[in-house]
N, C-alpha and C positions, 0 to 999 in steps of 0.2 A: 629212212625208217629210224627210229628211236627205239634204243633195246635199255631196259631196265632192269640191273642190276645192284641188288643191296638197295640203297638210298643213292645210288649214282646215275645219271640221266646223261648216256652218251651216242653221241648222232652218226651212224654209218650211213652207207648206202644202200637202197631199198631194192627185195632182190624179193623173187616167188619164191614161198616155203613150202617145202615139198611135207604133205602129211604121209606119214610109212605104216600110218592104218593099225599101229599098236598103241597108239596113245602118245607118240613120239613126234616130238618137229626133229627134221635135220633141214639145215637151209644149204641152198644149193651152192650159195657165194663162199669162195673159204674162207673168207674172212668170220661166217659163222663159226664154218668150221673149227677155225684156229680159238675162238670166244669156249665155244663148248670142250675143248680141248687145255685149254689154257684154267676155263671156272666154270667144273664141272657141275652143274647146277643139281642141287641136295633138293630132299625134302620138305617142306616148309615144316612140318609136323613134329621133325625130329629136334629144327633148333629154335621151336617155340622157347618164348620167358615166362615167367609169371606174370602177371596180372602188376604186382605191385610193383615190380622195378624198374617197369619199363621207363620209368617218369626219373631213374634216378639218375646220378652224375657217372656212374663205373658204367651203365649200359651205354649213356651217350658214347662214351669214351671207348668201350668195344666198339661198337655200330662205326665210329670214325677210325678206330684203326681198319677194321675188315674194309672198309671200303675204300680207304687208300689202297689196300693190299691191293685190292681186283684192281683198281686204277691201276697201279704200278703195271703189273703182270698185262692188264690188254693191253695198254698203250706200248709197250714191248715188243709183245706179237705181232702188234697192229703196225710197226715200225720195220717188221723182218719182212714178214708176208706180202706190205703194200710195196714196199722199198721206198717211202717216205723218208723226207727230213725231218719230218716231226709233227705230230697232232697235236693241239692246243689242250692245255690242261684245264684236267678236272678243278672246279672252281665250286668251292660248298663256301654257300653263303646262308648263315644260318641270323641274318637278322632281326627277325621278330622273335617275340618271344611263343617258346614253346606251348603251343596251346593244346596239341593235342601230344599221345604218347608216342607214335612210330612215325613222323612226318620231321622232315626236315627240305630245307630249301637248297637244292643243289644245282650252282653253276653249271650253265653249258661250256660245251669245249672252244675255247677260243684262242688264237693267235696262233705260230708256230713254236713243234716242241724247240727244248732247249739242246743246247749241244750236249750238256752232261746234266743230270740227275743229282736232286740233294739227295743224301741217305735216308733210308726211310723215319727213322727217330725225327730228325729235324724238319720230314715233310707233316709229321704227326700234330709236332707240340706246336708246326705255324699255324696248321689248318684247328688244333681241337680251340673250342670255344666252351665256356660252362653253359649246362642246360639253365635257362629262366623257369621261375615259378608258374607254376600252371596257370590259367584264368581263371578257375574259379575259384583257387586260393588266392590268389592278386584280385578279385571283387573282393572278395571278405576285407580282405586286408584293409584298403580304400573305404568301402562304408567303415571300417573301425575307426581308420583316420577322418573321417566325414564325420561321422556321429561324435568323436571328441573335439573336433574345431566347432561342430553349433553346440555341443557343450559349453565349450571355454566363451563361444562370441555369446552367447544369452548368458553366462556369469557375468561377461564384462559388463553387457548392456543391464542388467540389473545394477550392478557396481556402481554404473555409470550414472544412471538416476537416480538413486540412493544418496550418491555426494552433489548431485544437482540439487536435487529436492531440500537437502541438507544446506545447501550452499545457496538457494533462494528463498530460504528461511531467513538466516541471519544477514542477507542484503535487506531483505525486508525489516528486521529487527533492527537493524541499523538504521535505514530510511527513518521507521515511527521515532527513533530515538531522536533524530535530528531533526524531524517536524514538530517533535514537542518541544525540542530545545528552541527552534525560531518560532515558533506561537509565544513561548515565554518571552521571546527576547522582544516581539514584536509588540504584545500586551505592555510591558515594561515602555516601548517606545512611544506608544500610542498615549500611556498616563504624561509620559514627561513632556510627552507635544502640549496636551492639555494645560501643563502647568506655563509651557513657554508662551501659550498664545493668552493666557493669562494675564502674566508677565508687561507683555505685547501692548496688550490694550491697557492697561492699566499705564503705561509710557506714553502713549501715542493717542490720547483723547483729548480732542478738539474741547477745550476748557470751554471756550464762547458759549455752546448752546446753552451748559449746563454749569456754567460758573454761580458758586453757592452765594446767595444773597444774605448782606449780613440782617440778622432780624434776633430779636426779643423776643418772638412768640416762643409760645410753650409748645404748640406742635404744630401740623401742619393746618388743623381747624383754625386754632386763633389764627396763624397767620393771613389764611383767607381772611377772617372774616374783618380782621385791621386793614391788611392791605389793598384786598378786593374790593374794599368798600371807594378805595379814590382810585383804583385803576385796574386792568386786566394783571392778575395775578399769575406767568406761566408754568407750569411744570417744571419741576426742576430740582436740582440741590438747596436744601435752606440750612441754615443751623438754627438749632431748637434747645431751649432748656425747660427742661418739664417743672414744675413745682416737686421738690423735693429729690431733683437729681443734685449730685456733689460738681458736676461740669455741665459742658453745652454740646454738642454732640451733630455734627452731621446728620441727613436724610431727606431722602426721595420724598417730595409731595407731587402725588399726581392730581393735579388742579381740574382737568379735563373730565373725567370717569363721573358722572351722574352728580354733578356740580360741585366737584374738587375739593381739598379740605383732605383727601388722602393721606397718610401716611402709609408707607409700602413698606413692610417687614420681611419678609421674602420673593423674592420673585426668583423662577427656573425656565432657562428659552433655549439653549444649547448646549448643555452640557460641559462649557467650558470650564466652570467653577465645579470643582468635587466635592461634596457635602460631607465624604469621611472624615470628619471629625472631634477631635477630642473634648472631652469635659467643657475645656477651658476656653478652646476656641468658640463654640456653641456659646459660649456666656457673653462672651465680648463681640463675638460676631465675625464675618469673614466675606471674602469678595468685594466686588466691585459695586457702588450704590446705584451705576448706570447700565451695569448688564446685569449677571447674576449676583444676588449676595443675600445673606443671611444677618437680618441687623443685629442680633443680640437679644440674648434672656436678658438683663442688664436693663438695657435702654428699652425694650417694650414694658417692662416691670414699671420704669420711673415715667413713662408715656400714661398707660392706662391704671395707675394708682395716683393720679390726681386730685389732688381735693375735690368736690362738688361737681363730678365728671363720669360719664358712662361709654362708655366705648361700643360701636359697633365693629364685626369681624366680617368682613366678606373675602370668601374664596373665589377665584376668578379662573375657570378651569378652560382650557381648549386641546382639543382630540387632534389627532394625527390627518385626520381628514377634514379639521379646522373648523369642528362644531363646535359649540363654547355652552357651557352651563357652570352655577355658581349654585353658592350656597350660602346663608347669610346669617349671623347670628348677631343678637342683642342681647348686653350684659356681658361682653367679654372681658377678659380679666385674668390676672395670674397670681400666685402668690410667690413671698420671695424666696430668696438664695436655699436659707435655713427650711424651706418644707417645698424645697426641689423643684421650683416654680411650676406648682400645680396647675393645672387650666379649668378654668370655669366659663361656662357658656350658657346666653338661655333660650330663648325662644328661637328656633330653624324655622328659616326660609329659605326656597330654592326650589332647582327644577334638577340639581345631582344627588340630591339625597345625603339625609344626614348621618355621611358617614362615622365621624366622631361616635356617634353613640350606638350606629349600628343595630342591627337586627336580633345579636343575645346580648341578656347580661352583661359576658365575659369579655364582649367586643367594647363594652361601656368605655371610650375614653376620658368622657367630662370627668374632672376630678383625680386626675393622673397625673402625679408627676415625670418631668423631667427627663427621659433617658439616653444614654449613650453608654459605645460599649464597654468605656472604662468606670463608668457611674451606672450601674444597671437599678432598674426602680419597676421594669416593666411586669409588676407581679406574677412573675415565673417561677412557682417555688416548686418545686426543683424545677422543673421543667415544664411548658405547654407544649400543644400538639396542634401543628397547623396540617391539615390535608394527610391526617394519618402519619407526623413525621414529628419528633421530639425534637424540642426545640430548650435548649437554657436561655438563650437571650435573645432576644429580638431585634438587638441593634445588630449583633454578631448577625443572623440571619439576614439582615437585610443591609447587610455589607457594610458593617459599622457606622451606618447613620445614626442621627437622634431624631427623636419626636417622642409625644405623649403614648408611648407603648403602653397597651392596654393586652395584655396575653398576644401580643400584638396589635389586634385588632384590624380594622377594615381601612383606618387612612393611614397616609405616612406620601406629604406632598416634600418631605426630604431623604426618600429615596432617589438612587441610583439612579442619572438620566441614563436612557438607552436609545440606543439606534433606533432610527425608522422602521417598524416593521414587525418592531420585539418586545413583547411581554414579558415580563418575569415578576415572581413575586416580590423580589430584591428591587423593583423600578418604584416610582412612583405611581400611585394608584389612591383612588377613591373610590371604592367599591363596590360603593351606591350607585354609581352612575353608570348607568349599562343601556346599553342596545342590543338587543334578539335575543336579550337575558345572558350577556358574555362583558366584561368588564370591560370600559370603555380605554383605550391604547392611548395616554394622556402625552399630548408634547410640550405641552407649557403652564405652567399656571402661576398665578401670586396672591399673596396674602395681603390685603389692606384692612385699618383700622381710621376710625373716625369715629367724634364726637355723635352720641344719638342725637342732643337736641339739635343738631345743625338743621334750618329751616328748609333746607333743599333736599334733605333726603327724603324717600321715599320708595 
C-alpha cells in the first residue's frame, strides 16, 4: 500500500483498515500505528494558503522542509518498530517545471538506509530546488520572443531586398555603361576597317584589266568615237583633257552601257568609300575610279563646259532586291567654283522619277548649288523641317555628306551606304522611286555623263 503524506509518496506494506464507525481509520498494522503516532495528521482546512502564493519560492521552500521533517521522523520509527537496517530514502525529484501550484514529483524509496543521518539543514539545502515559472507565464513569454524574432527576420528580409534591389540596379547601370562604351568602340572599329579595306584595294589592284590608255580625247565620247572607229574600244581607265581644263585627268569610261562613250562621275556598291566629306575634298574628288569614287566638282565642270557640247545625265539606280530603274536627263550642266557649282538639268526621262525636282516647290533641286557641311548653301534659313523635325543643315543631317540640297529635298545618291536591310533618312535615296507607295531600299547606283549628239543613244 502507498500512504501519502505532505508531497511525499512512501511504499509500506498493505494491511486491512479497520473503519471505527466515527469517521476514523486506525489501521491494524503498527506500523500505521507508529505513522499516526509519530504525524499526527491535521486538518486540511486549518493550514490552507492563499490562492496567490502557493506558486511562490518561500512556500516551495516550506512545503520542502515540512516534508523532509515527516521523512526524517517515519523513517526513524519505521527503523525502531520494524528493526530494520534501513529504508531507502526519500528521493524528490522535482524536474519539470512547475506547472501547476501544489504538485511536485517525489521519489520512491530506494536502496538501504544509511548507517548515520546528514543533519537536517544539510538534508534541506541538498534536496530544495527553486520553483520554475508557471506555463502560462512561460507561453507568454515564448510568443513575445516568437513575435520579435519574425519581427527582426521580416526587417532583415526587407533589408535584404532593398540592398539587392539597390545592388541590381547599379550592376545593371554598370552593364548599360559598358555596352555603350563597346558600341562606340566597335562603331569607331567598323569606320577604320572601312578605311583599311580602302587602303587594301587601292594596293592590291590587278593594273592589267584596267590599265589607263594613254589618249588625247577630251572625254570618254571623243575617245569612242576616234578609237572605236578602227577597233573595239573596252571599258576602262583613260586619261581625258577637256577643252579648257589647265591638266589631263584620269576616268572611268564605261564603253559597254547602251553603246559606251560613258563617262562615270560617281558610282556607290559597298560602302567601302565614306562620302563624309569636306568642301575640298568634294571639289577635287576622292576614292577609287575602279570601285567607289566621287570624280570631282572640278573635273565634271571642265567635262560638261565644253565648247559646242551638251551633255546627257543618266542615274543608274538598283534596289536591295536587285530591281534597277534610272532616270535620265538632257541639258546637264554645272556652273563654276565662284556660284557653288550650281546644277542645271532639262528634260526627265525614266521609270524612278524625277526626283531632283520632286513633287513641291521646296523639294526643287535644279538650280541649287553645291553643299556640304562646312560650305552650307542648302537654303535653310534658319532652319527647314523635314518629317515635323528642324533641321539647320542638311548635310549635318544627312551625316555630312554633299549634294545639291534643296531644303533638303527628295535625292541625295551621296548619302550614307547602309547595311542590307536598313533605311534611313541619312542613306541614300531617291524618292521618287517607290514600290507599294514606300521608298525603294537602294544598294547601288552611279551617275554617267555623255555627249547628247552621240548617234547611238537613244
Amino acid at each position: 500500500m502507498e500512504a501519502t503524506l505532505g508531497h511525499l509518496a512512501l511504499s509500506v506494506p498493505s494491511h486491512p483498515i479497520r473503519d471505527t464507525g466515527a469517521g476514523h481509520r486506525a489501521a491494524v498494522h503498527p506500523l500505521w500505528t507508529a505513522v499516526n503516532r509519530a504525524v499526527p495528521l491535521k486538518n486540511p482546512k486549518r493550514t490552507r494558503y492563499p490562492k496567490e502564493n502557493t506558486s511562490s519560492k518561500s512556500y516551495c521552500v516550506f512545503q520542502l522542509q515540512k516534508g523532509m521533517e515527516v521523512n526524517h521522523l517515519i523513517k526513524t520509527n519505521l527503523e525502531h518498530y520494524l528493526d530494520l537496517p534501513g529504508i531507502g530514502e526519500t528521493v524528490i525529484s522535482n524536474g519539470k517545471h512547475c506547472a501547476c501550484k501544489d504538485t511536485r514529483n517525489v521519489g520512491a524509496v530506494e536502496g538501504p538506509l544509511k548507517a548515520e543521518e546528514k543533519n537536517k539543514s544539510a538534508d534541506i539545502s541538498k534536496q530544495k530546488e527553486p520553483c520554475l515559472v508557471p506555463c502560462d507565464a512561460q507561453a507568454k513569454i515564448l510568443r513575445g520572443e516568437k513575435h520579435y524574432m519574425c519581427r527582426n527576420l521580416q526587417d532583415s528580409l526587407v533589408e535584404y531586398a532593398r540592398s539587392t534591389q539597390k545592388l541590381v540596379r547599379d550592376m545593371m547601370d554598370d552593364q548599360q555603361s559598358s555596352l555603350d562604351y563597346l558600341s562606340s568602340q566597335v562603331n569607331e572599329l567598323k569606320n577604320k576597317l572601312v578605311l583599311l579595306n580602302a587602303v587594301v584595294l587601292r594596293k592590291h589592284l590587278d593594273p592589267l584589266p584596267y590599265k589607263a590608255v594613254q589618249s588625247h580625247g577630251l572625254d570618254c565620247t571623243h575617245i569612242k568615237d576616234t578609237i572605236g572607229s578602227v577597233s573595239k574600244t573596252p571599258s576602262g581607265l583613260y586619261i581625258i583633257h577637256p577643252e579648257g581644263s589647265n591638266y589631263p585627268f584620269e576616268v572611268f569610261c564605261d564603253m559597254d552601257f547602251r553603246g559606251g562613250g560613258w563617262t562615270v562621275v560617281q558610282k556607290r556598291t559597298d560602302g567601302v568609300i565614306p562620302f563624309q566629306r569636306t568642301w575640298s575634298e568634294y571639289l577635287d574628288g576622292f576614292g577609287d575610279l575602279t570601285g567607289e569614287f566621287w570624280l570631282g566638282l572640278r573635273k565634271i565642270f571642265d567635262i560638261v563646259n565644253q565648247k559646242a557640247t551638251s551633255f546627257n545625265l543618266y542615274v543608274d539606280l538598283e534596289s536591295e532586291n536587285d530591281k534597277h530603274a534610272y532616270a535620265s536627263y538632257d541639258g546637264f550642266w554645272i556652273e563654276d567654283e565662284a556660284c557653288y557649282f550650281k546644277i542645271h538639268l532639262g528634260h526627265y526621262s525614266g521609270n524612278a522619277g524625277d526626283a531632283f525636282r520632286g513633287y513641291r516647290k521646296e523639294d526643287n533641286q535644279n538650280s541649287m548649288p553645291f553643299s556640304t557641311f562646312d560650305v552650307d548653301n542648302d537654303g535653310c534659313r534658319p532652319v527647314c523641317t523635314i518629317k515635323e523635325q528642324p533641321v539647320k543643315s542638311c548635310s549635318n543631317f544627312s551625316d555630312s555628306t554633299g549634294w545639291w540640297f534643296s531644303k533638303c529635298g527628295l535625292a541625295n545618291l551621296n548619302g550614307v551606304h547602309r547595311y542590307t536591310g536598313r533605311f534611313l533618312a541619312t542613306g541614300i535615296h531617291w524618292d521618287t522611286w517607290k514600290m507599294k507607295n514606300k521608298p525603294v531600299k537602294i544598294k547601288s547606283v552611279s551617275m554617267k555623263i555623255r555627249r547628247t549628239y552621240y548617234p547611238y543613244f537613244h
